[in-house]
N, CA, C and O atoms as a GROMACS GRO file, in nm:
protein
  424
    1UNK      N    1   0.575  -0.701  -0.392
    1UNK     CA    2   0.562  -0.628  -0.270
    1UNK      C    3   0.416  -0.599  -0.236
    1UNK      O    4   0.389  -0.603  -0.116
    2UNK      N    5   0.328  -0.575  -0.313
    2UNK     CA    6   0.176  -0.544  -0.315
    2UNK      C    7   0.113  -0.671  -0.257
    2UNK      O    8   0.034  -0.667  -0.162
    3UNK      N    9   0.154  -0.792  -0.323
    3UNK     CA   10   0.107  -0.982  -0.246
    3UNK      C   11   0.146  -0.933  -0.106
    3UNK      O   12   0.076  -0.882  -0.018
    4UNK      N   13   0.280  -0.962  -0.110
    4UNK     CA   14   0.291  -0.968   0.043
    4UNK      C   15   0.240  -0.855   0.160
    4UNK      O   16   0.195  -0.886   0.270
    5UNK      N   17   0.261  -0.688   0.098
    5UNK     CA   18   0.218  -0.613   0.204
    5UNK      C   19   0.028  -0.666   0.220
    5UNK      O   20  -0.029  -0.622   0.320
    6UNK      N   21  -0.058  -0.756   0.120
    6UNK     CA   22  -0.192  -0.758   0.149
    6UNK      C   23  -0.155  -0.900   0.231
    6UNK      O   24  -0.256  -0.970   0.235
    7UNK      N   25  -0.102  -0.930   0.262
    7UNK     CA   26  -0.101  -1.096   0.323
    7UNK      C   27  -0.060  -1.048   0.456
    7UNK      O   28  -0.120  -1.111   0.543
    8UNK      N   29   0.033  -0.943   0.511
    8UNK     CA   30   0.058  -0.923   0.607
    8UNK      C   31   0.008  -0.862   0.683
    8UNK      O   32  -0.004  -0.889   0.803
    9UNK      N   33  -0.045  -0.736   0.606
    9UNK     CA   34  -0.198  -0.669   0.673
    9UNK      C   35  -0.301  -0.753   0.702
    9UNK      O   36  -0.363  -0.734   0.806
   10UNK      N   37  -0.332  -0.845   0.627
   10UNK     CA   38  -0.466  -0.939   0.614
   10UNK      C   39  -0.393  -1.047   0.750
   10UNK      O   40  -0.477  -1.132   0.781
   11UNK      N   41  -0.305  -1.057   0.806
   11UNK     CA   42  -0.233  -1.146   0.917
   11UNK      C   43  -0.284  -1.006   1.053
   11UNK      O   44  -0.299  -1.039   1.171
   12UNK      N   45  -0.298  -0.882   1.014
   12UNK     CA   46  -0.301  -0.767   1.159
   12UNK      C   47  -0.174  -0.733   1.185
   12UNK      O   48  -0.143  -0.690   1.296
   13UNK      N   49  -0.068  -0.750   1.069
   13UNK     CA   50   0.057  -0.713   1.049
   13UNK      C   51   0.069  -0.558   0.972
   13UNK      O   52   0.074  -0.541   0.850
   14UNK      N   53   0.071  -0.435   1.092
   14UNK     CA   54   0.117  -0.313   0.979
   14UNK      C   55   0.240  -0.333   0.871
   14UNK      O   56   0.317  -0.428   0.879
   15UNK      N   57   0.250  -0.222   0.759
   15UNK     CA   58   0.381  -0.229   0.670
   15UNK      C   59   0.424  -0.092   0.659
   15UNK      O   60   0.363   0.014   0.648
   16UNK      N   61   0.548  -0.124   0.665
   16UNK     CA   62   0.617   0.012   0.625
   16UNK      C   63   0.667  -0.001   0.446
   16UNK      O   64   0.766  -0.062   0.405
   17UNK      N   65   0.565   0.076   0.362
   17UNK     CA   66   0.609   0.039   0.198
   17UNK      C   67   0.751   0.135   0.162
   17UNK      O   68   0.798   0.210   0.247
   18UNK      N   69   0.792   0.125   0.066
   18UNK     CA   70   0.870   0.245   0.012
   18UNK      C   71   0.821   0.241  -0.162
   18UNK      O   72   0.764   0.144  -0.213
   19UNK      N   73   0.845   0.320  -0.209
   19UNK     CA   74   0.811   0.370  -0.326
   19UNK      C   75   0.909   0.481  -0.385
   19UNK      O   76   0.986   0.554  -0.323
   20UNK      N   77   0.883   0.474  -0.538
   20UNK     CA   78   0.963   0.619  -0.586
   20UNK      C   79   0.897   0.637  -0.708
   20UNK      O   80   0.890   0.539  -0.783
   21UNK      N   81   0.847   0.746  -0.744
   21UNK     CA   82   0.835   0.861  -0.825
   21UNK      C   83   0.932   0.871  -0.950
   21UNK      O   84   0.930   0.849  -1.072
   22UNK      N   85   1.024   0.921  -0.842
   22UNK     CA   86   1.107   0.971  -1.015
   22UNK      C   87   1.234   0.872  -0.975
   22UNK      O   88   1.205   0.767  -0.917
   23UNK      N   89   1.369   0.900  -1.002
   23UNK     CA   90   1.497   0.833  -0.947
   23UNK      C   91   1.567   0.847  -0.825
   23UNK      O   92   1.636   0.765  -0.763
   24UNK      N   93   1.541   0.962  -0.800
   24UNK     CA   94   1.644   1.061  -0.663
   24UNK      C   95   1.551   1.060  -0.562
   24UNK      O   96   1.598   1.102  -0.457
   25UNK      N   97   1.424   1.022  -0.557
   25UNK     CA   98   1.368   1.045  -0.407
   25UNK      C   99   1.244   0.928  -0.388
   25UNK      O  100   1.151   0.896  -0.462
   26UNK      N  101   1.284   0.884  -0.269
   26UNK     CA  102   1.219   0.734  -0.179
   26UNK      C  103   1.142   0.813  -0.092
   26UNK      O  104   1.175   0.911  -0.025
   27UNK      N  105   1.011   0.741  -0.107
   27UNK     CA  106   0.889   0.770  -0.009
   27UNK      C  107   0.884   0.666   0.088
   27UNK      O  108   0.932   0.560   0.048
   28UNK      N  109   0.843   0.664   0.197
   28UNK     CA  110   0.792   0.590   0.267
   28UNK      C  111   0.643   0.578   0.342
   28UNK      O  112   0.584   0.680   0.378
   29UNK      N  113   0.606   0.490   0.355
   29UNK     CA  114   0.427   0.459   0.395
   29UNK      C  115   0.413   0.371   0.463
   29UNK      O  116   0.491   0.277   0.478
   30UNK      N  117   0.278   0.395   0.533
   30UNK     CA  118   0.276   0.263   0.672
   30UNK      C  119   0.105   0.234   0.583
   30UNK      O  120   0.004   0.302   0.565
   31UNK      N  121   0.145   0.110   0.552
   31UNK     CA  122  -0.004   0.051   0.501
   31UNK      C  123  -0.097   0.004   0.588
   31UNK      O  124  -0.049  -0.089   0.653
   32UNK      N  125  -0.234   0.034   0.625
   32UNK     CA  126  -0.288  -0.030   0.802
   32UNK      C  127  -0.434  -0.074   0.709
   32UNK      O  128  -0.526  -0.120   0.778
   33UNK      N  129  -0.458  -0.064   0.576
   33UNK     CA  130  -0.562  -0.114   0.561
   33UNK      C  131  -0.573  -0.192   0.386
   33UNK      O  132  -0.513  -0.149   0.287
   34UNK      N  133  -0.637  -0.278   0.387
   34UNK     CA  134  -0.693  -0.322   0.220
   34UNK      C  135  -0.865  -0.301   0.191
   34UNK      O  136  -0.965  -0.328   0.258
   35UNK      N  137  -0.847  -0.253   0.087
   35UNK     CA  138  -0.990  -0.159  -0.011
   35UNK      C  139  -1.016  -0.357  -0.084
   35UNK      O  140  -0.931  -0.445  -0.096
   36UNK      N  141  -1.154  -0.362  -0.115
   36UNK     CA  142  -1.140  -0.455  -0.205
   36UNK      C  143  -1.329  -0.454  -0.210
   36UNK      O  144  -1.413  -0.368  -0.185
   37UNK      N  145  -1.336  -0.579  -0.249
   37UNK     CA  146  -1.478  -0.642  -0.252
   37UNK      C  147  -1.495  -0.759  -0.200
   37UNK      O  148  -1.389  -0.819  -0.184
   38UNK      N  149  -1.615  -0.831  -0.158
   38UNK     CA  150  -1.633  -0.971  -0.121
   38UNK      C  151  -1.740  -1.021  -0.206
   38UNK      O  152  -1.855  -0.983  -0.228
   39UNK      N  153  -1.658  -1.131  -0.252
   39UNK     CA  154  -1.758  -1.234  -0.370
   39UNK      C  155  -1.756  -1.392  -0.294
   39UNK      O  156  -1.659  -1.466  -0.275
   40UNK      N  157  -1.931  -1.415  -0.253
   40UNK     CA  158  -1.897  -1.535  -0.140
   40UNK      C  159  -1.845  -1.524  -0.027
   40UNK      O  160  -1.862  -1.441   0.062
   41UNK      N  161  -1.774  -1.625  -0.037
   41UNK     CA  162  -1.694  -1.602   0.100
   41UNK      C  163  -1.548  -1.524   0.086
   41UNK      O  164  -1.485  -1.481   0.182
   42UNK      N  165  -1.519  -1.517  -0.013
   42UNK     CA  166  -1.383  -1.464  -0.079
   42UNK      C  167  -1.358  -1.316  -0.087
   42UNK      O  168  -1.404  -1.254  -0.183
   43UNK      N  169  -1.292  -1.257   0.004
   43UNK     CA  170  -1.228  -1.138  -0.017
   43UNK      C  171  -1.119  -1.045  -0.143
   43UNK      O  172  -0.998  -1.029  -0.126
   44UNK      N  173  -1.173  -1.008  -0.228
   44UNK     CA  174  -1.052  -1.002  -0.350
   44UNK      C  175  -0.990  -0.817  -0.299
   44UNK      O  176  -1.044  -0.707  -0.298
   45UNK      N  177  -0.907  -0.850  -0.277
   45UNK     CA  178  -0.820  -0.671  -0.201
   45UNK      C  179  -0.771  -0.600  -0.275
   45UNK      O  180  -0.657  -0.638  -0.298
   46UNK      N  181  -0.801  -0.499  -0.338
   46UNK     CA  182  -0.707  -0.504  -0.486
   46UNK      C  183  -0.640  -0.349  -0.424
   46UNK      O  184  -0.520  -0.332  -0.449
   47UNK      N  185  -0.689  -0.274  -0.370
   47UNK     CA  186  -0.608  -0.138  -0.321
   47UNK      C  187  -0.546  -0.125  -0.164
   47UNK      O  188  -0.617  -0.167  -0.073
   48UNK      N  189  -0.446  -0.081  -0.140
   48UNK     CA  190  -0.361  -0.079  -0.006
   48UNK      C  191  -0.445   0.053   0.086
   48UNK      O  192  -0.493   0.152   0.030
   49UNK      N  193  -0.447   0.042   0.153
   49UNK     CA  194  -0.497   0.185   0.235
   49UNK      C  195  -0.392   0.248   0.304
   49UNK      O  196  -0.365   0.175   0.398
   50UNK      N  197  -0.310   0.362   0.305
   50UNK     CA  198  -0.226   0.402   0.387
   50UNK      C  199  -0.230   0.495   0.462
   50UNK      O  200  -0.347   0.528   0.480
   51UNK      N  201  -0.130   0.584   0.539
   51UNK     CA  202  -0.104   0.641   0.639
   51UNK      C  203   0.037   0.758   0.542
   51UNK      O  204   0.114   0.678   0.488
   52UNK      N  205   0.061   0.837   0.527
   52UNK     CA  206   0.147   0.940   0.449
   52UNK      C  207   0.140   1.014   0.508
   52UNK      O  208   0.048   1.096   0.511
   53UNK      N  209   0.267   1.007   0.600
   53UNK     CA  210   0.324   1.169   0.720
   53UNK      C  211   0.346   1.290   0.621
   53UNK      O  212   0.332   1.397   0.680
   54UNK      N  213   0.378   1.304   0.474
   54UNK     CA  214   0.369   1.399   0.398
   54UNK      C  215   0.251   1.435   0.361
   54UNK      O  216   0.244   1.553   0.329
   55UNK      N  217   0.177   1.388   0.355
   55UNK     CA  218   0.029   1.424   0.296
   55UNK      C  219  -0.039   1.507   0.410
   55UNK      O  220   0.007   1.514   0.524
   56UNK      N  221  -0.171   1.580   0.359
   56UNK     CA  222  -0.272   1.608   0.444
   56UNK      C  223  -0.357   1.509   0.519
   56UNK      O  224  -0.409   1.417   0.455
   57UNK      N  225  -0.381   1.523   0.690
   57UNK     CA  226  -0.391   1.416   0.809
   57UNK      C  227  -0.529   1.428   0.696
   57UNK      O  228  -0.555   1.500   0.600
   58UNK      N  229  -0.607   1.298   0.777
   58UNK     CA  230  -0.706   1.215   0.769
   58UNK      C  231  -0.802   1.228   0.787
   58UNK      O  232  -0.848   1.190   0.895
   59UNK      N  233  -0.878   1.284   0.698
   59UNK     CA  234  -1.054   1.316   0.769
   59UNK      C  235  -1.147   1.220   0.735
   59UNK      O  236  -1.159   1.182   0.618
   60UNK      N  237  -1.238   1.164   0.858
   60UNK     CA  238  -1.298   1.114   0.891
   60UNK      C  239  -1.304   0.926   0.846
   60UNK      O  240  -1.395   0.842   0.846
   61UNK      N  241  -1.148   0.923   0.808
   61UNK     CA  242  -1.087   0.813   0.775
   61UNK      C  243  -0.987   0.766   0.852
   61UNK      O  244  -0.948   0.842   0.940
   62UNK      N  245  -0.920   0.633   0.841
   62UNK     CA  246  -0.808   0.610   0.909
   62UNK      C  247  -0.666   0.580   0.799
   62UNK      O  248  -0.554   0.532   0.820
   63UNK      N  249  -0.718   0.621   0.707
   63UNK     CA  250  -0.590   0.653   0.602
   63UNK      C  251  -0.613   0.760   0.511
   63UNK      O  252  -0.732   0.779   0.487
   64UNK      N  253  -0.505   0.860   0.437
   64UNK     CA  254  -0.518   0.939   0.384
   64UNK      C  255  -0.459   0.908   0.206
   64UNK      O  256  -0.445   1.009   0.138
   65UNK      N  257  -0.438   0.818   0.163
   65UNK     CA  258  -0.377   0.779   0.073
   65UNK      C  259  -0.384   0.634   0.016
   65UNK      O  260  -0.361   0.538   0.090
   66UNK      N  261  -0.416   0.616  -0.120
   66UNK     CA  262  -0.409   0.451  -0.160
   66UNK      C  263  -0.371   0.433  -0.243
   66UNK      O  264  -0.380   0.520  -0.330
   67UNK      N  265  -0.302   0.302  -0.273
   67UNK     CA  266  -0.202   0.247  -0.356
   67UNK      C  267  -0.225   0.147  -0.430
   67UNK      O  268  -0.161   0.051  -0.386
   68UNK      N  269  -0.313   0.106  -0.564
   68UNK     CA  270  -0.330   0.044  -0.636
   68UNK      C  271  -0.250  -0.005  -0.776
   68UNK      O  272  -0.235   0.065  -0.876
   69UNK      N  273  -0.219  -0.098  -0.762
   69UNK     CA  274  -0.126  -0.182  -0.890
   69UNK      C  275  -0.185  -0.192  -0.990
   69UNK      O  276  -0.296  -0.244  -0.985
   70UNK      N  277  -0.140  -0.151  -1.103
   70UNK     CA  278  -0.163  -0.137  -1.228
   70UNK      C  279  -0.054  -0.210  -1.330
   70UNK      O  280   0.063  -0.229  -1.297
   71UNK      N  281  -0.104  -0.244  -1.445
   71UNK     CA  282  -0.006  -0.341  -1.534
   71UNK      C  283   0.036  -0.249  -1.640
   71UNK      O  284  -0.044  -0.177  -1.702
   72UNK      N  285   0.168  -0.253  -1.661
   72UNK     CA  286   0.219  -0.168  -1.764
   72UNK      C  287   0.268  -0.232  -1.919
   72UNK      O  288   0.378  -0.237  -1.974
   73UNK      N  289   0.151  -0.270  -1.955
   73UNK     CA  290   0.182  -0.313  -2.076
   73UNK      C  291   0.210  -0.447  -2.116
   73UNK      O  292   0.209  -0.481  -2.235
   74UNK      N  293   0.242  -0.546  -1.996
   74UNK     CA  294   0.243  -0.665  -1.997
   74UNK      C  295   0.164  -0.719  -1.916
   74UNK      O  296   0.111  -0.647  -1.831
   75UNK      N  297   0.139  -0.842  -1.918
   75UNK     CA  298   0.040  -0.971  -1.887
   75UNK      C  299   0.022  -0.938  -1.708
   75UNK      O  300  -0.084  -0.951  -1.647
   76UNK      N  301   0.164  -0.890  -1.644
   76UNK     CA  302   0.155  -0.930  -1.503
   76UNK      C  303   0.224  -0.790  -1.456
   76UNK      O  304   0.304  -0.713  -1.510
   77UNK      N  305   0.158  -0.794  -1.331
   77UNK     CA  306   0.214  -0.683  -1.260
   77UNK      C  307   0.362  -0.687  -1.214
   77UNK      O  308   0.407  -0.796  -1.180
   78UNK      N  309   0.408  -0.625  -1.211
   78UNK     CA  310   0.547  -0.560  -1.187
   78UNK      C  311   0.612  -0.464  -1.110
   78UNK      O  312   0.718  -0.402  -1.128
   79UNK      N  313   0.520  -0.462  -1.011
   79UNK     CA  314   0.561  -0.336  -0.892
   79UNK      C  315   0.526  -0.193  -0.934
   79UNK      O  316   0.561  -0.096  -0.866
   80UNK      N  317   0.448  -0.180  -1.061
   80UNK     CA  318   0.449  -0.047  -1.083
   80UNK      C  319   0.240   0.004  -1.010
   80UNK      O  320   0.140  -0.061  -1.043
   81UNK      N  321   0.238   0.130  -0.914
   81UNK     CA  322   0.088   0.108  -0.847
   81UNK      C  323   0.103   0.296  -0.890
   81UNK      O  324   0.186   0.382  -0.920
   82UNK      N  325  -0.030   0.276  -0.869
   82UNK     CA  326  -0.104   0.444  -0.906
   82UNK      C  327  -0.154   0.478  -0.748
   82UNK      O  328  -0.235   0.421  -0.675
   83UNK      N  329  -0.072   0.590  -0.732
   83UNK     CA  330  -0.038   0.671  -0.544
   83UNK      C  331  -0.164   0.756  -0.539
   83UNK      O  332  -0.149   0.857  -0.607
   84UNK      N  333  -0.261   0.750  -0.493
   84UNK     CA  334  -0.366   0.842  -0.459
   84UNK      C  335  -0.384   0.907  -0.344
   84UNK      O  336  -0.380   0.850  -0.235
   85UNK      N  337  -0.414   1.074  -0.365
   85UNK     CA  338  -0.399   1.116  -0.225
   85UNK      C  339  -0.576   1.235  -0.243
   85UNK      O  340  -0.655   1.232  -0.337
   86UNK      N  341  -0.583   1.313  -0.132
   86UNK     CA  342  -0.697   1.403  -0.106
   86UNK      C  343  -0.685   1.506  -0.268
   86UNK      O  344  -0.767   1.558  -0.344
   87UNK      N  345  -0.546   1.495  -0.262
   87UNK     CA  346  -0.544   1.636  -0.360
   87UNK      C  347  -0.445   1.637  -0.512
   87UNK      O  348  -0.442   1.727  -0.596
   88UNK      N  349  -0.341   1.463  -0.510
   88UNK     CA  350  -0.284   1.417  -0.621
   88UNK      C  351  -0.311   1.247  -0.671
   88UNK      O  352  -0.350   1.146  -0.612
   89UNK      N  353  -0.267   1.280  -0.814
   89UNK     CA  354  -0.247   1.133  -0.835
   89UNK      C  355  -0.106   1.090  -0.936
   89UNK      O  356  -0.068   1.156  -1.032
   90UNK      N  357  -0.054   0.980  -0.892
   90UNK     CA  358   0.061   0.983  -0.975
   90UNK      C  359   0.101   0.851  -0.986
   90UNK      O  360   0.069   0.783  -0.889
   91UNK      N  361   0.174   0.780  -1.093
   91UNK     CA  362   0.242   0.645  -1.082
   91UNK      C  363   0.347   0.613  -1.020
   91UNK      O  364   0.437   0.688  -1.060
   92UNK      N  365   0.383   0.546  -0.948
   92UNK     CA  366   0.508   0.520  -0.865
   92UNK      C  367   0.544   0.348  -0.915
   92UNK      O  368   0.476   0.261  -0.968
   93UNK      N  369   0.705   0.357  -0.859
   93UNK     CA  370   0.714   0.188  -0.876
   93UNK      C  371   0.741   0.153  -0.730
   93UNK      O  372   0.806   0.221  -0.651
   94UNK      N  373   0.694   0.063  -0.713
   94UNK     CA  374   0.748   0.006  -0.519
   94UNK      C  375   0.798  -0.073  -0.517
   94UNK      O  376   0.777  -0.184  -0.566
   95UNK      N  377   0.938  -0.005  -0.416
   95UNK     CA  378   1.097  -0.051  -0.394
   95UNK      C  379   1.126  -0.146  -0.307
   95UNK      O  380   1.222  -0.222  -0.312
   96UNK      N  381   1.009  -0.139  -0.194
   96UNK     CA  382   1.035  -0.229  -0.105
   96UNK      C  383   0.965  -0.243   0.006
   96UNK      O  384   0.930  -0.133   0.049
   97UNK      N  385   0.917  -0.367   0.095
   97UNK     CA  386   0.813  -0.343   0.199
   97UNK      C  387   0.889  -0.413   0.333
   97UNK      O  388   1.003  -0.460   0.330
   98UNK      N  389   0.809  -0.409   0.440
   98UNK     CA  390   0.870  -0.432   0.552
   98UNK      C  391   0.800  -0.426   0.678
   98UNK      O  392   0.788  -0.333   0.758
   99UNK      N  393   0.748  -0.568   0.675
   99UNK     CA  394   0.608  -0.587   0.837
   99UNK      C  395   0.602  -0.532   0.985
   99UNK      O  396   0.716  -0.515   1.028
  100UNK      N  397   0.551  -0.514   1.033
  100UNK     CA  398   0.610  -0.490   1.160
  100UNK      C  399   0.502  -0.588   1.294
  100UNK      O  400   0.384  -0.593   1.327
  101UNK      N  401   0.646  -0.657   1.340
  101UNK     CA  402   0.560  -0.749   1.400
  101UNK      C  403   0.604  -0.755   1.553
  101UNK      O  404   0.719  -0.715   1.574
  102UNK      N  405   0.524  -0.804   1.672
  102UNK     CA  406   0.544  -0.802   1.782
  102UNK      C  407   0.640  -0.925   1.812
  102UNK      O  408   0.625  -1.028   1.746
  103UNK      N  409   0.703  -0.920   1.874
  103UNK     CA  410   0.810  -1.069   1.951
  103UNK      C  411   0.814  -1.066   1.997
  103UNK      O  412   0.835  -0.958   2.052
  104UNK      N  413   0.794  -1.228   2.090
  104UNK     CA  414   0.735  -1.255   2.235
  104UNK      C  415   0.847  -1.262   2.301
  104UNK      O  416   0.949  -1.284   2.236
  105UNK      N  417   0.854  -1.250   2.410
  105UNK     CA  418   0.980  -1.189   2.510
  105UNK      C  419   1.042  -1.371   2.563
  105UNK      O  420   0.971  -1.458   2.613
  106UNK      N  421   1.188  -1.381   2.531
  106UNK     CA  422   1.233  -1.518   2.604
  106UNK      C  423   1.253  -1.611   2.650
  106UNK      O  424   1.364  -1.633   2.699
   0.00000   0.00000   0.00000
């Protein structure tokens, strides 16, 4: 979910992520940006930038929250990312993503 929400943003495609914490409760997030570095010509994106209607709004930024993938113990990532906000930090696993795209009329 982390590949694709950076491929779809990196297209000018927002995402709506979901995520969870513990078992009983689903977050949802609108991803509108990627954190990274440029080596050459090559962009490497490694953190999501988001938008969190639960969180505290946005100062002097256009996201209040970021979502970086982390490996838990094995070779390859696995959906599990570390949720950063103004005032927490916590591990989440992400459940599921979902582009949002314009369609041309008929």
């Amino acid at each position: 979910m982390h590949r694709f929400s950076k491929r779809e943003v990196t297209r000018g495609r927002p995402v709506v992520l979901t995520f969870r914490q513990s078992c009983a409760v689903l977050y949802a997030v609108l991803v509108v940006g990627i954190e990274g570095r440029k080596i050459g010509r090559t962009f490497d994106g490694h953190t999501l930038l988001v938008v969190d209607s639960a969180e505290a709004e946005p100062v002097l930024a256009a996201y209040n929250a970021r979502l970086t993938p982390i490996a838990t113990g094995r070779s390859r990532l696995d959906g599990h990312a570390q949720y950063v906000t103004g005032f927490d930090q916590r591990k989440v696993v992400l459940t599921g993503a979902m582009s949002i795209r314009t369609m041309k009329p008929p």
